[in-house]
N, C-alpha and C positions, 0 to 999 in steps of 0.2 A: 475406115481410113487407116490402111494400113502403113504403120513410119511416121505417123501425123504424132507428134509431139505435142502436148499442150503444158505449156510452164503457168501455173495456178498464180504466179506470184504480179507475171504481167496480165493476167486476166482481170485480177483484182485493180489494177493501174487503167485499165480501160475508162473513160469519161460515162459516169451512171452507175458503176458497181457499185461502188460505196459511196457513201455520201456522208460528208463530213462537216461536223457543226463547229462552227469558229468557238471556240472559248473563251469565254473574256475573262481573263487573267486576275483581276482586280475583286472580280464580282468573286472568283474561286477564291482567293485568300479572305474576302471580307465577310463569307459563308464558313469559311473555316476557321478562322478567328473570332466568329460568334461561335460557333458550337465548340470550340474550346473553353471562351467563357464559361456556359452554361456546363458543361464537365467540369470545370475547376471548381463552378459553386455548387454543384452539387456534393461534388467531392468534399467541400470543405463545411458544408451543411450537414454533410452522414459526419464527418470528424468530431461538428462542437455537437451530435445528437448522441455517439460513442461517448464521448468526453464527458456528457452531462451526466447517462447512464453511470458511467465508472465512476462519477463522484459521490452518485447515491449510493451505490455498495460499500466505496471504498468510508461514506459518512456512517452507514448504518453497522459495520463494522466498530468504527472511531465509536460510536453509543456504546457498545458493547464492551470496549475496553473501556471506558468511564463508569460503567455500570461495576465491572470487574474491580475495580481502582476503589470503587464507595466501598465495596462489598470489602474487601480488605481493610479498608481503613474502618470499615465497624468491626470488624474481627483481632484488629493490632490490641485491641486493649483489653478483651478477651483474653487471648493467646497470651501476652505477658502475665494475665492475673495466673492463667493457666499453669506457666512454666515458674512463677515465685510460688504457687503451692506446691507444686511438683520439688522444687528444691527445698522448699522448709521440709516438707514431708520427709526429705531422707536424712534432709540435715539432723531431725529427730531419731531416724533409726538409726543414723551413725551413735547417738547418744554423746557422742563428747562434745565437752564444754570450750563453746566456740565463743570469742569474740564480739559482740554483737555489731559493732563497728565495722569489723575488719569483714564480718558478714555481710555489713550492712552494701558495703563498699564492692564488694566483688560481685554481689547482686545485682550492683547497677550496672558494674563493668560489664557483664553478662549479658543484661539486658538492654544496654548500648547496642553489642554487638549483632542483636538480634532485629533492632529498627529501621524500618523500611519507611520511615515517614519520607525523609531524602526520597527513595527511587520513586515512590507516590505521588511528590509534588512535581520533580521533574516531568513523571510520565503524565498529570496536570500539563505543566506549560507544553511540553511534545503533543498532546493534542491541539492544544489550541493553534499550536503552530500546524499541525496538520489541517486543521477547518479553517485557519485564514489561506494558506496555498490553495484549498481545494474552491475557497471564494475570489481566489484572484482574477489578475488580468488572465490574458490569453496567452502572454509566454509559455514556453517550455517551462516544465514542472516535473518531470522524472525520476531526473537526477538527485535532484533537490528532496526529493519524494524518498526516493532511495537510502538516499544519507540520513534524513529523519527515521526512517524504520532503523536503520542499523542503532540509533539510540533506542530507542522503542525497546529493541531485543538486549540491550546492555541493561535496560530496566530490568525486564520481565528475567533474565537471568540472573542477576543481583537479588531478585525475591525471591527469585527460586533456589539460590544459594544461602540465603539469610533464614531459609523456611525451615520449624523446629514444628509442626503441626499440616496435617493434612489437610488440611482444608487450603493455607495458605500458598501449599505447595500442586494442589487442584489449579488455585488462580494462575498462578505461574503460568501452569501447561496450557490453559486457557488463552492466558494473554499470547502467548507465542503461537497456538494455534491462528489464533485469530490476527496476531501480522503476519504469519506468513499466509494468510490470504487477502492480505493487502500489498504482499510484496508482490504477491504472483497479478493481482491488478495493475499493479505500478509498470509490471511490464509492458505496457501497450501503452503507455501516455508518453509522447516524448518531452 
């Protein structure tokens, strides 16, 4: 057939080519707003199953800076016995005739300056306040999460600036290791 034109578009329009199934409108949204449902709880079932996950790390962490926290607090009274015999001892090789008062008195001052009991107890109530957030409701907890660590790290640097002994100054690097992998946790909880 030659010059015979066929336009595909009206052959498709012929009565029989296609065949077209009425849609019922209502029944399509009410099929698609179930299976939204059912993605939205799923979605928010992996979130509190995430959530739950990240409270166990960000908990067995928290143990580990309390552990950290005892271990220091047995070692403070150590450490001071440590650094008053370190000072009497030179006080004796200096050999001059000191004051015992005024010795007495600058020893304390000294040893004031050296006490971390403060950053201990706070870094106490800072946990506790982290295991009550991580047992709450279901709000948002991040932020809030975040701004507790940022104390955390005013602790753990305060001890580690206060530190006249290695070992104390170990815990420190400790404590700090160990929020910042709780910071890098906190990142994913809104």
């Amino acid at each position: 057939f030659p010059g015979l034109r066929v336009d595909f578009a009206q052959l498709l329009q012929l009565p029989g080519v296609l065949q077209s199934h009425a849609v019922d409108p209502e029944a399509l949204q009410a099929a698609a707003l179930a299976l939204l449902d059912k993605v939205l709880d799923d979605f928010v079932a992996a979130r509190e199953r995430e959530g739950a996950k990240l409270a166990t790390v960000i908990s067995e962490r928290a143990d580990a800076i309390t552990g950290i926290a005892a271990d220091v607090r047995t070692l403070v009274p150590l450490i001071r016995a440590g650094q008053r015999q370190k000072l009497e001892t030179r006080l004796v090789e200096l050999g001059s005739s000191l004051d015992p008062g005024r010795l007495e008195q600058e020893l304390v001052i000294w040893l004031q300056k050296l006490d971390v009991d403060e950053e201990l107890d706070r870094l106490d109530s800072h946990l506790a306040e982290l295991r009550r957030i991580l047992k709450g409701g279901k709000e948002p907890v991040g932020r809030r999460l975040d701004f507790l660590l940022q104390e955390f790290n005013r602790e753990a640097n305060t001890l580690g600036s206060k530190s006249v002994d290695a070992r104390s100054s170990n815990a420190a690097v400790e404590l700090k290791v160990l929020i910042d992998q709780i910071r890098e946790q906190i990142q994913n909880i809104e």
